[in-house]
N, C-alpha and C positions, 0 to 999 in steps of 0.2 A: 580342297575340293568338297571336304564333307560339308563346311562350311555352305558355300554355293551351292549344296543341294539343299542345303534343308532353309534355306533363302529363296532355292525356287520353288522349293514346295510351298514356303507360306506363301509369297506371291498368288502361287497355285491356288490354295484355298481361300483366300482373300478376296481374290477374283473368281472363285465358285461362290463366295458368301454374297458378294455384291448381286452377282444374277440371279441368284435364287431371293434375293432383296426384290431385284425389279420382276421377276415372275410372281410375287406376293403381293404386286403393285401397292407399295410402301409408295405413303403421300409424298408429292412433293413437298417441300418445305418456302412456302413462300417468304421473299425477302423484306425484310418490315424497315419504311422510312425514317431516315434519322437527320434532327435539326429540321424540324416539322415542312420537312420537303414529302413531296406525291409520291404515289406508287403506284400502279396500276395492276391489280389483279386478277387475269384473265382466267375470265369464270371456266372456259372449258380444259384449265388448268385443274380447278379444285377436286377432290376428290366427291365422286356426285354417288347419289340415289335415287334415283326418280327424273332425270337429267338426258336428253341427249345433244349429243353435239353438229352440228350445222355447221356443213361448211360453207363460206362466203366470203368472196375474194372484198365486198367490200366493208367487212365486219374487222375492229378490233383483233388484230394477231391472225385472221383469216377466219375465223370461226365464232360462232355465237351457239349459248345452249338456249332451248326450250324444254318447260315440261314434258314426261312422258303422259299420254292422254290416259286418267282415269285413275293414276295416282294417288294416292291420298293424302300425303303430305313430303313432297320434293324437300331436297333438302341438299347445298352445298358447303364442304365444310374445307376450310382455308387454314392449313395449318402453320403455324409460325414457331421457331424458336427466340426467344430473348432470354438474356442475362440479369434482367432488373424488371422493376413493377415501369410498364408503361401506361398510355391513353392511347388509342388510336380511334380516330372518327371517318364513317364509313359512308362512301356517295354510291349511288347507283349508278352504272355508267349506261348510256345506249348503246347496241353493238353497233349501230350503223352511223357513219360519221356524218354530222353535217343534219341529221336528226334535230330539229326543232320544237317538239312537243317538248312537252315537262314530262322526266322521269317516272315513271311510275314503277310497283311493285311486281316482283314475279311471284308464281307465274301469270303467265301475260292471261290466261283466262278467268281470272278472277278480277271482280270489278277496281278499279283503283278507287273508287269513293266509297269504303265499307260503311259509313256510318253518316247519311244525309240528315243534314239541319233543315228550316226552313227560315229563310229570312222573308220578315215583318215589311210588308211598303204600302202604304198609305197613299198608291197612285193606280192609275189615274183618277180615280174619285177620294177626295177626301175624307169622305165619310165612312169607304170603308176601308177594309185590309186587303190584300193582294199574298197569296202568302206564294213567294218561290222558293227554287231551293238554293240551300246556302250547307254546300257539301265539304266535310271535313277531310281534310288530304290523310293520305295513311299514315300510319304513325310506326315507328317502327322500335320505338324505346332507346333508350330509356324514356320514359316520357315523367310520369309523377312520381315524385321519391317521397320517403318518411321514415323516420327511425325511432327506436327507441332506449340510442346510448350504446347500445352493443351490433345491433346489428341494423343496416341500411335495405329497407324495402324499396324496389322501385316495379313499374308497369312495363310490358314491352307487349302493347295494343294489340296488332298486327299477325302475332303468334298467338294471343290468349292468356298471355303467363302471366306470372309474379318470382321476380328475381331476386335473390337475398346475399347480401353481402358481407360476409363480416366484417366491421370496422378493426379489432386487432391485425389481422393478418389480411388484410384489403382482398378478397380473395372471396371469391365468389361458391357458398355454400350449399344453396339448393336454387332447382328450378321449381315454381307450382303451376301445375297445370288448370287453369278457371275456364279456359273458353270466350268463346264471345271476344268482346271488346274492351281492354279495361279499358275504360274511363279518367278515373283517379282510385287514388288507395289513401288511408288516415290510419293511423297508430293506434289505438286506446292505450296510454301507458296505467291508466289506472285497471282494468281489465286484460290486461296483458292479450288484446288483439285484434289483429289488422281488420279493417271493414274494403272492402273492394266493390267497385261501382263498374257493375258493365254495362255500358251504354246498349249492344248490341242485344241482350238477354234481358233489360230490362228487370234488375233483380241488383241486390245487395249481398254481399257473399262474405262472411265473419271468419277469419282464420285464425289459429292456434298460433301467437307468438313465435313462441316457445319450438313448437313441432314442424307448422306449417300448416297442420290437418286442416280441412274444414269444420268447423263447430256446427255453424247452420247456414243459411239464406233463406231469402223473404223477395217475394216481389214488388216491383214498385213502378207509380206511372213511366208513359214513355221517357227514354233516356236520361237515365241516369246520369249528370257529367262533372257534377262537383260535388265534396265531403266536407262538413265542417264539425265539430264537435265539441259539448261543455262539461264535458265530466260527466251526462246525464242524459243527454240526448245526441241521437246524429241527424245533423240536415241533410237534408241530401237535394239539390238544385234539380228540377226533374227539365230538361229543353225543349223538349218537343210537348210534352204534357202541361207546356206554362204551370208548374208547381212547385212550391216546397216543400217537402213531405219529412214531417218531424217521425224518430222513431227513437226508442229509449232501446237503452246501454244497459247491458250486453246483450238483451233479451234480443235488440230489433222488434216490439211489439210497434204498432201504430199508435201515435199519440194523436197525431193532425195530420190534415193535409191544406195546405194555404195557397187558394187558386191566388197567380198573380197576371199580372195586363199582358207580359212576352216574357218567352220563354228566358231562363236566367241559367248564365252558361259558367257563373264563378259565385260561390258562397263561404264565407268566413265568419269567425266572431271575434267579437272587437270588444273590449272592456263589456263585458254581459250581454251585448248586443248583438244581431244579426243582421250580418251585412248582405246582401243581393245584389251581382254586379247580372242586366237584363240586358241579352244579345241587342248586337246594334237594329237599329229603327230606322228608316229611311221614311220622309211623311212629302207632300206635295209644297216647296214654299211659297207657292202663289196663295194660296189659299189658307 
């Protein structure tokens, strides 16, 4: 009998520890895909801040969230356990079925084109330019990566950040917070640090290897969107300003600026050379 009681006791307490679990509102634990089959993760499952839930008989699981109005930065977080290092790749879904737009970013009040190009056409009149827009989708990162042997830099646009990874223990070390839009990012391994290109802010932002810190920033024509580097200078592709703008290492001072015919959306170097890949052209072929 003593037995049985102090079996019902823990019961007892077991089942006071659990409720006092769900009065704490302890995340669910979402359940992660295996043998690269789907999952669906209903957003007004995740544990939210800035978040409310909508109900709607014809949304996903019956309900869809939106921003709370006026918010400053919503945020939902989806928590998983695993046993081992995984990947998982992440889609936006619509709540509403049968939805035929293309997904865009939440919240739903913020534009989904943060960062407009303009594309070059040479129509209707040949002689001159027509310039429209030619808008870049969001980006939500990983987007540009680069290392320097120990640890893995990449961008994630959409947030503003710079994510850092250690390559020993694959395992994700710091966030940085830059703003804006990255762009692309470049390693200096001989200067031990990062250069980051925000399109958005129109600026070049030098970080600390090593710490993360910011060292400095410099402004630079409109957007910013590609990095290339020779041991001694960084290029940097300007898109909207049709420029290359040369700037020396580590300083970032102004060397040059080299107006080109359209804007150039990729730069590299190639055996001492500087390569320029210039957004597509569309021109009239009758003419």
């Amino acid at each position: 009998m003593k037995g049985l009681g102090c079996s019902r006791l823990f019961c007892f307490a077991l089942l006071m520890a659990l409720m006092e679990a769900m009065a704490m509102g302890e995340p669910q634990l979402f359940v992660v895909p295996k043998g690269g089959k789907i999952a669906v993760w209903e957003a007004e499952q995740a544990k939210s801040d800035g978040w409310m839930v909508v109900q709607h008989e014809w949304a996903s699981g019956g309900a869809f969230v939106e921003p709370v109005e006026g918010h400053a930065r919503p945020v939902l977080e989806f928590p998983f356990r695993t046993d081992r290092p995984i990947t998982l790749q992440v889609f936006p879904l619509w709540w509403w079925h049968g939805e035929q737009k293309t997904a865009t970013r939440f919240p739903s009040y913020l534009p989904y084109f943060r960062l407009p190009q303009i594309f070059e056409m040479a129509y209707p009149d040949p002689k001159g330019v027509t310039r429209l827009p030619f808008p870049v989708p969001a980006r939500f990162g990983p987007d540009a990566l680069d290392g320097d042997g120990k640890r893995l830099f990449f961008t994630a646009p959409e947030a503003g950040r710079i994510g850092v990874l250690d390559l020993t223990t694959e395992r994700l070390v710091q966030v940085i917070e830059i703003g804006g839009y990255p762009t692309d990012l470049l390693v200096d391994r001989r200067h031990h640090c990062v250069y980051v290109a925000d399109g958005l802010g129109n600026r070049i932002v030098a970080l600390d290897a090593e710490t993360g810190a910011k060292l400095r920033e410099v402004g630079v024509p409109p957007m910013p969107y590609s990095l290339a580097e020779d041991g001694q200078h960084l290029f940097v592709a300007c898109l909207m300003a049709k420029e290359l703008v040369i700037l020396e290492t580590p300083s970032l001072h102004l060397v040059r600026r080299l107006p080109l015919p359209i804007g150039a959306h990729h730069v590299e170097v190639r055996e001492g050379k500087v390569v320029v890949w210039l957004a597509p052209t569309a021109y009239d072929a009758k003419h």
